[in-house]
N, C-alpha and C positions, 0 to 999 in steps of 0.2 A: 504494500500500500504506500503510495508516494503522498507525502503532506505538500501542503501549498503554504509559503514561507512570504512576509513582508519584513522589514525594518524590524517589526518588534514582536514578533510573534510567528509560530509556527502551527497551521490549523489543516481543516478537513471540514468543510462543510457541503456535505450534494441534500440534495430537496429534490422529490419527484412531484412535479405537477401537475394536475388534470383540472385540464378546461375544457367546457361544454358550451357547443352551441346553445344558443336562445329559443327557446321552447323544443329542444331536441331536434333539431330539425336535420334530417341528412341531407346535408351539403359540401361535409369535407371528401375531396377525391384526391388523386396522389397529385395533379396539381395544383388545388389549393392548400393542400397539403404543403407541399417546398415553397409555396411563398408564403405560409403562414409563419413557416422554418426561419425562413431569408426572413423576415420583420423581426424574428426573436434575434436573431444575432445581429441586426441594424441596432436593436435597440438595447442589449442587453452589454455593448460595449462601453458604454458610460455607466456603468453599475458595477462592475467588475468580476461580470458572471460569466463562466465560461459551459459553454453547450456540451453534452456526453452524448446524449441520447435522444430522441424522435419517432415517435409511431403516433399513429391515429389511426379511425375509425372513422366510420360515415359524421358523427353526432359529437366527438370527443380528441383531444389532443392528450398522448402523455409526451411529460419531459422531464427528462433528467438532467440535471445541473450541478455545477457546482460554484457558490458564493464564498465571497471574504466576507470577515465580521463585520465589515463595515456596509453591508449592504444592506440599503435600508427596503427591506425587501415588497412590503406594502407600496411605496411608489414607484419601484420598478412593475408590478405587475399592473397596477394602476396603467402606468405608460403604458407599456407592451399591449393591454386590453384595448385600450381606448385606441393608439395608433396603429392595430393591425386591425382593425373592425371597421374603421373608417378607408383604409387602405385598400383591405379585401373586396368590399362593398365596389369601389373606385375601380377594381382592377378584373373584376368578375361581377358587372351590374346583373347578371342574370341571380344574383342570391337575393338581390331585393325581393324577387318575388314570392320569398318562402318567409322574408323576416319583417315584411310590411314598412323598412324604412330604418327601423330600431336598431338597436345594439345588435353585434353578431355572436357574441359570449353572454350568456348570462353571468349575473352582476357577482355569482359564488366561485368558489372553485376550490379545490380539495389539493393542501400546500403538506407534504408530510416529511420531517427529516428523515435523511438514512444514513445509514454509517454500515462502515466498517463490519463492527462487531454487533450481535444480538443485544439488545438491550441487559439482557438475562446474563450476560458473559461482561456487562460494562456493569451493573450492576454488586456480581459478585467478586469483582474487580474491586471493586471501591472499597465493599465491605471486607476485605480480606488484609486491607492496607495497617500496617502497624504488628501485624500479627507474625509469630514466628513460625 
């Protein structure tokens, strides 16, 4: 496992994300698929985030990242939401027809750390510290 180093600190953070179209609608295909991809990496270079992983579904994006501690990670997805919605819409006008105008994400989205190790093994890790 390689750690990701700054100035003062030596870290490990990925997050897998799933975002869903608005009202589920199936409209991602493998080409708005890669320009969904191509926004996340326009936008996610000024956050300090670097891309792993990409798959999608008619209805759903997953993605795997990985962030510094200093990423503030609610206005990065903020950004990314807002300018690949308006962007896509822009560049594929035929989705208008399934989303009435609206947002193309709905407003949720399921943000979950991962690591490494199981929690259960970072866990008894901790509790074992001190002991001989």
């Amino acid at each position: 496992m390689e750690l990701d180093r700054n100035q003062h600190s030596v870290y490990l953070i990925n997050y897998h994300l799933v975002m869903v179209v608005k009202y589920r609608r199936k409209v991602i295909n493998d080409e708005i698929s890669e320009y969904l991809k191509h926004r996340f990496v326009v936008v996610r270079q000024a956050y300090g985030i670097n891309l792993q992983e990409w798959n999608h579904d008619q209805d759903h994006v997953h993605v795997l990242f990985r962030a510094t501690p200093h990423t503030e990670m609610a206005k990065f997805l903020n950004a990314y939401k807002s300018s690949s919605s308006r962007m896509v819409k822009k560049q594929f006008p035929e989705i208008k027809q399934y989303l009435w105008e609206s947002a193309f994400w709905t407003q949720s989205y399921c943000l979950i750390s991962t690591g490494g190790a199981p929690l259960e093994v970072v866990k008894r890790y901790i509790e074992s510290q001190g002991r001989k």
